[in-house]
C-alpha positions as CSV (number, residue, x, y, z in Angstrom):
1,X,88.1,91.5,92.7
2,X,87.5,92.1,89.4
3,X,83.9,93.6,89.4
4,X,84.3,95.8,92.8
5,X,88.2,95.9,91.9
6,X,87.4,99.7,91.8
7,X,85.1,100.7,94.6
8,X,84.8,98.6,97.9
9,X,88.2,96.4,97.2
10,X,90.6,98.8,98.3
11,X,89.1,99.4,101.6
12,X,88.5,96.0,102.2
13,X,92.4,95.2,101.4
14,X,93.1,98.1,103.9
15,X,91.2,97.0,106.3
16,X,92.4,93.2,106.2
17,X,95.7,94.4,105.7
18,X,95.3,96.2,109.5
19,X,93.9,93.2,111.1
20,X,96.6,90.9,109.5
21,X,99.5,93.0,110.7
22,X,98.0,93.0,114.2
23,X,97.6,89.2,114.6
24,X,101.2,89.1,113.3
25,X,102.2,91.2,116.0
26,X,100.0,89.2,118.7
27,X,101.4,85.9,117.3
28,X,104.8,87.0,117.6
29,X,104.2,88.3,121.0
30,X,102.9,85.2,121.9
31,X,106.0,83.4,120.8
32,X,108.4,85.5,123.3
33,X,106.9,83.3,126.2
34,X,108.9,84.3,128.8
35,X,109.4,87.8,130.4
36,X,113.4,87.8,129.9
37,X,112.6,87.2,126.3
38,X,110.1,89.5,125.5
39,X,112.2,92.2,127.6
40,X,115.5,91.3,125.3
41,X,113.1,91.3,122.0
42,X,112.0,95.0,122.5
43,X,115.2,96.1,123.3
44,X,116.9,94.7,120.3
45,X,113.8,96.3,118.4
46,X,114.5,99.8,120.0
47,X,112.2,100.0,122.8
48,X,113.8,101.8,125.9
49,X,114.6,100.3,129.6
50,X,111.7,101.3,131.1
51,X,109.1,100.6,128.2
52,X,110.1,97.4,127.8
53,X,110.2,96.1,131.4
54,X,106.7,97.7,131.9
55,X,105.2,95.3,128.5
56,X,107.5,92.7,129.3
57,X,106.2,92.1,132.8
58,X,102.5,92.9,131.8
59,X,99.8,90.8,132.9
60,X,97.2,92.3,129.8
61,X,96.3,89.4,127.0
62,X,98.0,89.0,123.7
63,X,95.6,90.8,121.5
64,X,95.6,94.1,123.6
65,X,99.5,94.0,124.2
66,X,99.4,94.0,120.5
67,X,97.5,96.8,119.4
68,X,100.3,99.2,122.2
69,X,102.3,101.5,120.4
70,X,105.5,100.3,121.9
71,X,104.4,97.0,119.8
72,X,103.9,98.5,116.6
73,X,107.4,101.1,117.0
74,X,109.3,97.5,117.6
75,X,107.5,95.5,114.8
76,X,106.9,97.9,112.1
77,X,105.3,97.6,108.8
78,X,108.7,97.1,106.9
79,X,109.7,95.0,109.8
80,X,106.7,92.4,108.7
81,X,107.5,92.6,105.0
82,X,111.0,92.2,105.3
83,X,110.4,88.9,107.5
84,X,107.9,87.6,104.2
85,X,104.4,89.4,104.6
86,X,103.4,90.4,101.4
87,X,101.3,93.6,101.4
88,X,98.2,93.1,99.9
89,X,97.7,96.7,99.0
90,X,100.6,96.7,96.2
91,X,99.7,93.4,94.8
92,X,96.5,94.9,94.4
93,X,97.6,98.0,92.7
94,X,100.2,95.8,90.5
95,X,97.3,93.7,89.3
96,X,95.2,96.6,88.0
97,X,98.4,98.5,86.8
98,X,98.7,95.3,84.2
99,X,95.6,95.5,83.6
């Protein structure tokens, strides 16, 4: 981190950042099992009737469900942090800034 701190680190954080917040969101999804659950998550989250009964009752895998964009308006960015994930992208930035 130190030597390519500079030059190939930050896209490298960016880009393992992305992946990171999409198993998350995959992970997450898997853990709403049921259709009545993953149907009640999304509308808590925002997600109107018909959205959510059409990714509730889908029959696509865990990874693609994940990368939807009704997945990523219900379990945003800040949603992750605020539930623990640090972003690696400011630690980053706070470790150079001391430095």
């Amino acid at each position: 981190m130190n030597y390519y701190g500079v030059s190939r680190m930050k896209r490298f954080i960016i880009e393992t950042q992305q992946w990171l917040n999409h198993r998350l969101r995959q992970l997450i999804w898997k853990r709403w099992k049921k259709v009545k659950t993953k149907y009640s998550m999304l509308r808590n989250y925002g997600i109107n009737h018909d959205d959510a009964m059409k990714y509730a009752n889908s029959r696509k895998g865990y990874w693609r469900i994940s990368r939807s964009e009704v997945l990523h308006i219900a379990i945003t960015k800040e949603r992750l942090t605020k539930w623990g994930l640090k972003d690696i992208s400011q630690l980053n930035e706070s470790r150079y800034l001391k430095g």
